[in-house]
DOLUM-729378 format. One line per field, with one value per atom (N, C-alpha, C): residue number from 1; chain; z, x, y; residue in one letter. Coordinates in steps of 0.2 Angstrom, whole numbers. Each point is the difference from the previous one (the first is absolute). Example, Ala and Ser with C-alpha at 12.3 -4.5 7.8 and 13.67 -1.06 7.14 Angstrom:
! residues 2
nr: [1;1;1;2;2;2]
kette: [A;A;A;A;A;A]
Z: [39;0;0;-4;1;3]
X: [66;-4;4;-2;4;-4]
Y: [-28;6;6;5;6;5]
rest: [a;a;a;s;s;s]
***
This chain:
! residues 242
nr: [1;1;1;2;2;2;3;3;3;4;4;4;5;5;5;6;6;6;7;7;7;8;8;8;9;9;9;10;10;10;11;11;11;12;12;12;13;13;13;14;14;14;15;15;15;16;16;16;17;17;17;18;18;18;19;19;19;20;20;20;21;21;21;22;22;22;23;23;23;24;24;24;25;25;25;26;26;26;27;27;27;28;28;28;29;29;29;30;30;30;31;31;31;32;32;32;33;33;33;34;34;34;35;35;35;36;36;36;37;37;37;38;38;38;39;39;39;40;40;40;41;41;41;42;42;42;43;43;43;44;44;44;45;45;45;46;46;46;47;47;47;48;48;48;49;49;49;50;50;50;51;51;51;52;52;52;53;53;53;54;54;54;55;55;55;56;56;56;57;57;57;58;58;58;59;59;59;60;60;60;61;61;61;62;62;62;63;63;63;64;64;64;65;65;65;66;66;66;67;67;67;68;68;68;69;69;69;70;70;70;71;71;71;72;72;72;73;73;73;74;74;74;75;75;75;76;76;76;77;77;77;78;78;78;79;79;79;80;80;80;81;81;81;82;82;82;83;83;83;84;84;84;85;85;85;86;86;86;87;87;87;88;88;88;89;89;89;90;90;90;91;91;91;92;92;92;93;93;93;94;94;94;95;95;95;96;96;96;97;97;97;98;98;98;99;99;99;100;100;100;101;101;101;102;102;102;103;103;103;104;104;104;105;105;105;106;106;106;107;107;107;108;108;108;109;109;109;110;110;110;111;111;111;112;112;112;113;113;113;114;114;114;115;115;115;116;116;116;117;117;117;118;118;118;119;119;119;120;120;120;121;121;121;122;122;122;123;123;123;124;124;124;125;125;125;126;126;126;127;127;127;128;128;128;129;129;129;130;130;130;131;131;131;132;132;132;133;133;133;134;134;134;135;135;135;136;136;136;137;137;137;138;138;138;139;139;139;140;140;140;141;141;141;142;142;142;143;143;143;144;144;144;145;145;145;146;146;146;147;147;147;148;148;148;149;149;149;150;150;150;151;151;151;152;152;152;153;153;153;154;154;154;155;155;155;156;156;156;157;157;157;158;158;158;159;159;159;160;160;160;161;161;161;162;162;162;163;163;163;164;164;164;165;165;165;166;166;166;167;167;167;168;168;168;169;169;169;170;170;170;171;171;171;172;172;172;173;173;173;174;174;174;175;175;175;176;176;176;177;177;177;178;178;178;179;179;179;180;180;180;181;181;181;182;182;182;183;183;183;184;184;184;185;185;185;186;186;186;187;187;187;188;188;188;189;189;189;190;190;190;191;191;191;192;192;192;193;193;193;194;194;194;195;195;195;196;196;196;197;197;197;198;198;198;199;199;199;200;200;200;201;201;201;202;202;202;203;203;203;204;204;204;205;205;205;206;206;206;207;207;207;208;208;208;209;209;209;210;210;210;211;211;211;212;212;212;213;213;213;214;214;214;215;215;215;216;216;216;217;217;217;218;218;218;219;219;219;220;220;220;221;221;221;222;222;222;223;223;223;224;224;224;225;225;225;226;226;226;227;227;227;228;228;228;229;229;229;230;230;230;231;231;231;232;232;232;233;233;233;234;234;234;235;235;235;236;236;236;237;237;237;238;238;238;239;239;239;240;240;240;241;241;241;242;242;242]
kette: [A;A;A;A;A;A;A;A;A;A;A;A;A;A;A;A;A;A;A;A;A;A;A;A;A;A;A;A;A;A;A;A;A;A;A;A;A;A;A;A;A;A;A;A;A;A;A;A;A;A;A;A;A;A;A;A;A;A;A;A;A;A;A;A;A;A;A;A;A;A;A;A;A;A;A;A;A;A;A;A;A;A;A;A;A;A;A;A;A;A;A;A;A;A;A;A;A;A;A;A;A;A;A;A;A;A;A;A;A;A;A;A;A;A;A;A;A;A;A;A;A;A;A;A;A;A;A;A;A;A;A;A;A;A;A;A;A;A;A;A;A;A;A;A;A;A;A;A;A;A;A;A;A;A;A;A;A;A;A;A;A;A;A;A;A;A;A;A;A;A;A;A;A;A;A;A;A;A;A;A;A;A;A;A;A;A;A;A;A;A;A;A;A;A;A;A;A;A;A;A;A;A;A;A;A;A;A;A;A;A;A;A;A;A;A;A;A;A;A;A;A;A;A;A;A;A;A;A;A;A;A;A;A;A;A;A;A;A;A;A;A;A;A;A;A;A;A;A;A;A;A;A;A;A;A;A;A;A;A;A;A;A;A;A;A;A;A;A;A;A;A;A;A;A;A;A;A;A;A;A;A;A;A;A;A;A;A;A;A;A;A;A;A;A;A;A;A;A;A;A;A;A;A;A;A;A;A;A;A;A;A;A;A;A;A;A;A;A;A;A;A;A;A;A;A;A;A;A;A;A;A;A;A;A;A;A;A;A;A;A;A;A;A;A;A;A;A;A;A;A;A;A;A;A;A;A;A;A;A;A;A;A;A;A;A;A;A;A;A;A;A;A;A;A;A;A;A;A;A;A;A;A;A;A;A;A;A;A;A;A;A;A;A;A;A;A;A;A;A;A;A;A;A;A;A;A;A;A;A;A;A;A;A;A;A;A;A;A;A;A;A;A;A;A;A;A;A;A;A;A;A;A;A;A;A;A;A;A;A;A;A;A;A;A;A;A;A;A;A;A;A;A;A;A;A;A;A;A;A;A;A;A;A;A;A;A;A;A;A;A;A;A;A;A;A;A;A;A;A;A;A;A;A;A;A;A;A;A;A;A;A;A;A;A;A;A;A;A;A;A;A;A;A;A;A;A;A;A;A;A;A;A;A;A;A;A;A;A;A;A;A;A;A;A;A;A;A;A;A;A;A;A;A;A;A;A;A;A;A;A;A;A;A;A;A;A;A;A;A;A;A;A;A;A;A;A;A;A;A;A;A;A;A;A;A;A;A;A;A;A;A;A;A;A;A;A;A;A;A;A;A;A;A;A;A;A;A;A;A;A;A;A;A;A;A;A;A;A;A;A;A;A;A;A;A;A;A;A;A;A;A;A;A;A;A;A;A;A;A;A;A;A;A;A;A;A;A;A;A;A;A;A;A;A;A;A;A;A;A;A;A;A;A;A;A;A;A;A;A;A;A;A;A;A;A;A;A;A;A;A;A;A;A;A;A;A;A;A;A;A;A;A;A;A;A;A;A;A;A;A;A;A;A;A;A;A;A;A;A;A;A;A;A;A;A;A;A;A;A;A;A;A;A;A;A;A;A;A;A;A;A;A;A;A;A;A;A;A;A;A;A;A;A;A;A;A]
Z: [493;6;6;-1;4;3;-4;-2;5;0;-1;8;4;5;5;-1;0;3;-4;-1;6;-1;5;8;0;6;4;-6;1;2;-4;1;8;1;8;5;-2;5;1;-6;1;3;-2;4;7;4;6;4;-4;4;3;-2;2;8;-2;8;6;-4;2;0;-2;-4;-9;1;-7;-3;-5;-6;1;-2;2;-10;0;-7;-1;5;1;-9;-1;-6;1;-4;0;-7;-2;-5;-1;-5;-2;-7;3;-6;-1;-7;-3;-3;-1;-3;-3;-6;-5;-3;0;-2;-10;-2;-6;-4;-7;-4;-5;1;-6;-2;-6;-5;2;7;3;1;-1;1;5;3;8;0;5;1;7;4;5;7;5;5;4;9;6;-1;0;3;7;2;7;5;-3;4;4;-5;3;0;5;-1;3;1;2;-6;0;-4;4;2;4;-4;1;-3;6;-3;4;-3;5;-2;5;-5;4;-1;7;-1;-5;-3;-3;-2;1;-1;-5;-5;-6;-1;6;-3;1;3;0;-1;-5;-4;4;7;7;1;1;3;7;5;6;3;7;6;-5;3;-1;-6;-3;-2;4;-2;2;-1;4;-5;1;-5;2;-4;4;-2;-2;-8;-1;-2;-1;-3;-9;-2;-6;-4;2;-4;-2;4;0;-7;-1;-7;1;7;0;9;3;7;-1;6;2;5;1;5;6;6;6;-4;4;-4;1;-5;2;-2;2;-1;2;-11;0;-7;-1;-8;0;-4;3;-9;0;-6;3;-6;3;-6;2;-4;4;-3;2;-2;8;1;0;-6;3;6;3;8;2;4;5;8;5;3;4;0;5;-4;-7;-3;2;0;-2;-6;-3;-9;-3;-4;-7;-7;-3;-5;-7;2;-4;1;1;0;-7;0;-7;0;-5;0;4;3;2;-2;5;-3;6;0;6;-1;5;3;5;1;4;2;6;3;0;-1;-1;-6;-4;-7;1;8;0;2;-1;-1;-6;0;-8;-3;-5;-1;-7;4;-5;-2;-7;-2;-1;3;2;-3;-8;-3;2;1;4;-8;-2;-8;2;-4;1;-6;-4;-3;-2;3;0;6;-3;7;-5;3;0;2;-2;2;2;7;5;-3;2;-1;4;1;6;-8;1;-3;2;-4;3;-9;1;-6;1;-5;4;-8;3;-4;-5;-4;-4;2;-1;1;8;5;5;5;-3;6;4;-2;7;-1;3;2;-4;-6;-2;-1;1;0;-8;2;-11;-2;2;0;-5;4;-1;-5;0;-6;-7;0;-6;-1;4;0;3;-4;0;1;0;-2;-5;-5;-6;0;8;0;5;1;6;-1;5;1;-5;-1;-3;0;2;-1;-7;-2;-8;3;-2;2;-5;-2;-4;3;-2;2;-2;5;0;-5;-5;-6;-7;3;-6;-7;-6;-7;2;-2;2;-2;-7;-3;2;5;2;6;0;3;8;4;8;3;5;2;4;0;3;5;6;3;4;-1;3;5;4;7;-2;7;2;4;-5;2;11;0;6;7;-4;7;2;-4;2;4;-6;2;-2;-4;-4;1;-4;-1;-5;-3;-9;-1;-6;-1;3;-3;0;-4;1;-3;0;-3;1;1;7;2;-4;0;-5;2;-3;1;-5;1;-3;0;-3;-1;-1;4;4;-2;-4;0;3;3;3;-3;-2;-4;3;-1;1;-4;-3;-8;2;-4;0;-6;-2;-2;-9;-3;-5;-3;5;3;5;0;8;0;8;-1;7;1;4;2;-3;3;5;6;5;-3;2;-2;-2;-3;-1;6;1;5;-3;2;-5;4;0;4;4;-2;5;-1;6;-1;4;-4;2;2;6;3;2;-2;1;5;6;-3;4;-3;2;2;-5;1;2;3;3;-1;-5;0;2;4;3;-4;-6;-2;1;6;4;1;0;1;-7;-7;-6;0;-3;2;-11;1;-8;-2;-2;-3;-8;1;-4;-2;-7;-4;0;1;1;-6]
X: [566;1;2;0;-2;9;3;9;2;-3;2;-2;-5;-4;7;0;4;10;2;4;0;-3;-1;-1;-3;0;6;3;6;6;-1;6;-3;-4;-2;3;-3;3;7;4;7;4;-1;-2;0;-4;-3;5;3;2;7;4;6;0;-4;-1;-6;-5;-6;-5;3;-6;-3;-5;-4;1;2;-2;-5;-3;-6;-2;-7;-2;-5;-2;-5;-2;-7;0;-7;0;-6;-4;-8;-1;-3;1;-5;-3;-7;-5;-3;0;-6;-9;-3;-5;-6;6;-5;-7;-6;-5;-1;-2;3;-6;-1;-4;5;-3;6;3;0;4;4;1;5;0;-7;-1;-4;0;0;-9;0;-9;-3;-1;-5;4;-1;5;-5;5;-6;-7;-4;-5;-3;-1;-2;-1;-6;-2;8;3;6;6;2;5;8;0;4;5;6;3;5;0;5;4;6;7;-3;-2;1;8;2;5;2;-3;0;5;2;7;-3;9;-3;6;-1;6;2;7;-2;5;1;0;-7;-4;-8;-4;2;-5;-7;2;-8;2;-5;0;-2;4;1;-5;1;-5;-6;0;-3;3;-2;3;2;5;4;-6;-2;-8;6;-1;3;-4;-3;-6;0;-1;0;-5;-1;-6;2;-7;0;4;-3;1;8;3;9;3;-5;5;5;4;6;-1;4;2;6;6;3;-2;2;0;5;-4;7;4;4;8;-3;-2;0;6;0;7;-2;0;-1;-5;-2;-3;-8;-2;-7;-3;-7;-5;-3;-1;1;-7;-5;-8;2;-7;-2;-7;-3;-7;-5;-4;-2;-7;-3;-2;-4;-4;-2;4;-2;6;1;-5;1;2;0;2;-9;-4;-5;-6;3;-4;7;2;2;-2;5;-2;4;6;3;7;3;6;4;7;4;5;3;4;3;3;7;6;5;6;4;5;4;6;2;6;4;7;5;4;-1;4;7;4;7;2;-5;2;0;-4;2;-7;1;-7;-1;-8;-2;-5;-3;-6;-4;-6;-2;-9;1;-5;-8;-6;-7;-5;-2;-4;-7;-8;-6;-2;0;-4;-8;-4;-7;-3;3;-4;3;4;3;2;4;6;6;2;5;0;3;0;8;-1;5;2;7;2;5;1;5;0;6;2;6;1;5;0;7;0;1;-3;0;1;2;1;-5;-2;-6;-2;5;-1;1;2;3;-6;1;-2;3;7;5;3;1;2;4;1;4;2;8;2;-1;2;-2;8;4;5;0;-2;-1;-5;-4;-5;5;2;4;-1;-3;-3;7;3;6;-3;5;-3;-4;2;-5;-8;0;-7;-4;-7;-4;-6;-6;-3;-6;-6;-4;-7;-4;-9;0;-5;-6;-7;0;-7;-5;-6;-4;-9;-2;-9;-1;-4;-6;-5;2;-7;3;8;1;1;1;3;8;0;8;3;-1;5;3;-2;2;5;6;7;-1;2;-2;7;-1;3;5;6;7;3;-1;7;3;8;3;4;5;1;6;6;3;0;1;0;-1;8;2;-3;-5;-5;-3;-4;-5;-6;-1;-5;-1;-6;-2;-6;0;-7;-1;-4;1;-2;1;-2;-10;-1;-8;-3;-8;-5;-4;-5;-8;-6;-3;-3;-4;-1;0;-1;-1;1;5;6;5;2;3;3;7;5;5;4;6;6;6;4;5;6;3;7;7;4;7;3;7;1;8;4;5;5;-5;3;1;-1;-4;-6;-5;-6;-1;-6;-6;4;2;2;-5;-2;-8;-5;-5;-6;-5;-3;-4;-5;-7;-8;0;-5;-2;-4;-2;-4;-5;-5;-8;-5;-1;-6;3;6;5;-4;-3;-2;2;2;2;-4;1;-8;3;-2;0;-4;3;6;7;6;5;1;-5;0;7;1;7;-1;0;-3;6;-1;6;-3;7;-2;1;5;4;4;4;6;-2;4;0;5;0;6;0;5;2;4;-3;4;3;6;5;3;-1;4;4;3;6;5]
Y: [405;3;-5;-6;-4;-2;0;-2;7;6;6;4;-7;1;-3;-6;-5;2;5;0;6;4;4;-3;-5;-3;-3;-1;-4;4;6;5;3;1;2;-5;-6;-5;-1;1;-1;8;4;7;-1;-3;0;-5;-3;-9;1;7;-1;6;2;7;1;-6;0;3;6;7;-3;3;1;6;-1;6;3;7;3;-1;-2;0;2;5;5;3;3;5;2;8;1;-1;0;3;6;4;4;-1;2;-3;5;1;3;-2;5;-4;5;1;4;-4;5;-4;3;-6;-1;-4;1;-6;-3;-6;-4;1;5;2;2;1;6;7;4;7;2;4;1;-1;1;-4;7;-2;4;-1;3;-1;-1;-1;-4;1;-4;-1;3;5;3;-7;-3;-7;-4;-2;-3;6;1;5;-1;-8;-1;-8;3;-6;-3;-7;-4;-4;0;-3;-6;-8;-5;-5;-3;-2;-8;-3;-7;-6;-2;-3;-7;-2;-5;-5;-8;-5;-1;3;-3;-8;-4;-6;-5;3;-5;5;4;5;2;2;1;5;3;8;-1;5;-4;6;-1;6;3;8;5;5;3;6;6;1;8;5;4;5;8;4;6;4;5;3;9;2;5;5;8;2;-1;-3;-4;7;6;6;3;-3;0;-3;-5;-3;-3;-1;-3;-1;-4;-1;-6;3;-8;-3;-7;-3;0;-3;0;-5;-1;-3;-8;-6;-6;-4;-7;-3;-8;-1;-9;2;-6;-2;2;2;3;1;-2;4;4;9;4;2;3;5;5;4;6;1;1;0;6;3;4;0;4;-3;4;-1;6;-1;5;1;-6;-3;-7;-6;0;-6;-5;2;-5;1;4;1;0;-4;2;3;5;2;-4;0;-5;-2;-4;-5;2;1;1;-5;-2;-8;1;-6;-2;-1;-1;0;-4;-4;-4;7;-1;8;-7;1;-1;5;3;5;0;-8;0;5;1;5;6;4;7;0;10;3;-3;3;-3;7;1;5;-5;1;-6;4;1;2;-4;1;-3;2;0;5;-3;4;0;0;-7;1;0;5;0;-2;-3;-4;-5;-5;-5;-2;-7;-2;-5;-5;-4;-7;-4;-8;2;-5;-3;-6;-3;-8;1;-9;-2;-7;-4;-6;-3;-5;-7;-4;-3;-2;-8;-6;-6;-5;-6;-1;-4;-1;-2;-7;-4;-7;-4;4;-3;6;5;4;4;-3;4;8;3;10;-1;5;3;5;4;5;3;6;4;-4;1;-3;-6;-4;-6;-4;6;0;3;3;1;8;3;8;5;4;3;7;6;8;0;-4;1;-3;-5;1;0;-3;5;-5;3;-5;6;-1;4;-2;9;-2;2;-5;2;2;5;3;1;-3;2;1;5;1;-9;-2;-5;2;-5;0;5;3;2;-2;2;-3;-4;-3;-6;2;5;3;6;2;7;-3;3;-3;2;-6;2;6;4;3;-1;0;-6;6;-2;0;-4;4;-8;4;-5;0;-4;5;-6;-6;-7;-7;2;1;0;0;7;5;-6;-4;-3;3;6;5;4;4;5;2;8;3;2;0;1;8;2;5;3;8;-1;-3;-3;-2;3;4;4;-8;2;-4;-4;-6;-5;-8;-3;-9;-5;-1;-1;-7;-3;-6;-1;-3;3;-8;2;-7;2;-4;2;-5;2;-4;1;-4;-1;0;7;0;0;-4;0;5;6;3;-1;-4;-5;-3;0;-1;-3;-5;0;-6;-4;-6;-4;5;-2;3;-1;4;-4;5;-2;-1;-5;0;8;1;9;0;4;6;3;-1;2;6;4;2;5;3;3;8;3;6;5;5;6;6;2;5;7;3;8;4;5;2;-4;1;-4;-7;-2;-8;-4;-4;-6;-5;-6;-6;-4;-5;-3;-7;-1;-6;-8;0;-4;-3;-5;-4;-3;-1;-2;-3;-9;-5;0;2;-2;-5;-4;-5;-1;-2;2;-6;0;-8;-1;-6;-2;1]
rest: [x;x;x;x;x;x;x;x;x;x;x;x;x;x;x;x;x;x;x;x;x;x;x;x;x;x;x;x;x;x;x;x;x;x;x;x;x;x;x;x;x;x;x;x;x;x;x;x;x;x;x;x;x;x;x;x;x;x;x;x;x;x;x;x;x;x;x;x;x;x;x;x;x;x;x;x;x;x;x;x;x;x;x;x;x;x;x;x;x;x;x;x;x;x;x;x;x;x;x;x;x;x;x;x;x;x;x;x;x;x;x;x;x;x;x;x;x;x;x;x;x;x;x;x;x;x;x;x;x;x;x;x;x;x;x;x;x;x;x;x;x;x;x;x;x;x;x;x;x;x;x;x;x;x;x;x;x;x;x;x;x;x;x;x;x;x;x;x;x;x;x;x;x;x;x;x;x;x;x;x;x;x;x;x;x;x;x;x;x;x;x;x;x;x;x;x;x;x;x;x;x;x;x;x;x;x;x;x;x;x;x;x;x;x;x;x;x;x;x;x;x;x;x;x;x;x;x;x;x;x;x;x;x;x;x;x;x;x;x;x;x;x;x;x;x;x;x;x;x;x;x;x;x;x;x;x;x;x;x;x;x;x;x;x;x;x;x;x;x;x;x;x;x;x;x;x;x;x;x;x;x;x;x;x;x;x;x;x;x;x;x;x;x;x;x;x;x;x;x;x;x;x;x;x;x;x;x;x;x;x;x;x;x;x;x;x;x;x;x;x;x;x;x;x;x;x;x;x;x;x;x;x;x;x;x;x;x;x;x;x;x;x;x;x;x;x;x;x;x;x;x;x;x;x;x;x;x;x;x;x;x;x;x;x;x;x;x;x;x;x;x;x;x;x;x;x;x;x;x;x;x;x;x;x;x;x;x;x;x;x;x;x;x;x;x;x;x;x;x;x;x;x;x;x;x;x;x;x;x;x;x;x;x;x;x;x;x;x;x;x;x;x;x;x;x;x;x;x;x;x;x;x;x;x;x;x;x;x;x;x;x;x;x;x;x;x;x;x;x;x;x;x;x;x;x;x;x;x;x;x;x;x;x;x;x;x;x;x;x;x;x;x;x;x;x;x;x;x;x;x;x;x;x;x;x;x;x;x;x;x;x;x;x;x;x;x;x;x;x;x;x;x;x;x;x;x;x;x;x;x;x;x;x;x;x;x;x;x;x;x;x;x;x;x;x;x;x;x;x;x;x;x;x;x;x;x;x;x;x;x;x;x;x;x;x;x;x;x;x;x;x;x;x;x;x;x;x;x;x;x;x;x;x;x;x;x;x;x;x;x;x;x;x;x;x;x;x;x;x;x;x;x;x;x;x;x;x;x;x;x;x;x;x;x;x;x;x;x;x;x;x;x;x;x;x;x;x;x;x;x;x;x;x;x;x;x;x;x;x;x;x;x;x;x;x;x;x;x;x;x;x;x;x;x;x;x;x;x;x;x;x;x;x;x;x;x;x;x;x;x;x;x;x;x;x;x;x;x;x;x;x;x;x;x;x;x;x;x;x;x;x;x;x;x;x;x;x;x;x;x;x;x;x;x;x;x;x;x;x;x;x;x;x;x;x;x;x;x;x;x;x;x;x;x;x;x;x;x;x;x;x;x;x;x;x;x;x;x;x;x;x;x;x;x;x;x]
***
């Protein structure tokens, strides 16, 4: 995403440089946020108590990976299942909160996702797992011995490969195989599929398509809570062998 951020920036500014106008790169989203259990089969809907679901949408930098200001809050009745946003315009990570009307009880937080409005509208689906949730990552590729950034590029990471969680329950049999999903290199950011709420131990690797050519420390004690659990795993520095 980051190459993708980047290039959009550039194409604005050279846009902008001959007439002194800006491109407009306004978009809206519309978000759903069917309530849902794990498996994927429909679960129970609002909660009377919170009956409110807000699209927050927080700016964010992707070359120093910092989420800036406040969130955007755009606020719907939870019962609708769907709302868009006013029109925003810039790089943003984007949830969906369900709430009371004031926003000061939470009922549960559903993952996020990074959106760039140079891409357009967007409709980005939000499922309100009640018995589960999700792990969050952000990452950086580095190099093993030095230490220095590396692009996937540069790392040897092509279409063929991706960066990847290993997920396994805490305390389980070794031999039962961890739960993999993988991500494009590039985004430098993902949210893995569901998990039913649990205490899990989390690998994060760098695969070039052939296998792992780095993996981060593991991550131990990673728990998932219900309902709609979010765990934010954090910024994971993979280091990749030379």
């Amino acid at each position: 995403m980051k190459k993708l951020v980047l290039g959009a920036l550039l194409a604005a500014v050279a846009a902008s440089g001959a007439c002194g106008t800006s491109a407009s790169t306004e978009a809206v989203i519309t978000a759903h946020w069917p309530f849902t259990h794990v498996d994927g089969t429909a679960s129970g809907q609002c909660d009377p108590r919170f009956p409110t679901a807000s699209i927050y949408s927080q700016p964010w930098d992707p070359i120093t990976n910092e989420l800036l200001d406040v969130p955007v809050i755009d606020k719907f009745d939870c019962s609708a299942m769907r709302g868009t946003t006013d029109p925003l315009d810039g790089i943003f990570l984007v949830w969906v909160q369900i709430e009371n009307d004031t926003g000061t009880s939470l009922y549960v937080k559903s993952k996020e996702t990074y959106i760039d409005t140079a891409d357009g509208d967007l409709v980005i689906d939000f499922p309100i797992l009640d018995n589960g949730g999700y792990f969050f990552l952000t990452w950086d590729l580095v190099d093993e011995r030095t230490q220095a950034p590396l692009t996937c590029s540069q790392a040897g990471i092509g279409k063929n490969g991706s960066v990847e969680t290993l997920v396994t329950i805490a305390g389980s049999d070794p031999s039962i195989p961890p739960i993999v999903d993988k991500f494009t290199c590039e985004h430098g950011f993902g949210t893995t599929g569901a998990f039913v709420a649990d205490t899990y131990t989390v690998s994060v690797d760098a695969d070039d398509g052939t296998g792992a050519i780095g993996t981060a420390p593991a991550l131990t004690n990673k728990v998932i809570r219900a309902p709609g659990g979010l765990t934010d795993l954090g910024h994971i520095l993979i280091p990749i062998t030379p």
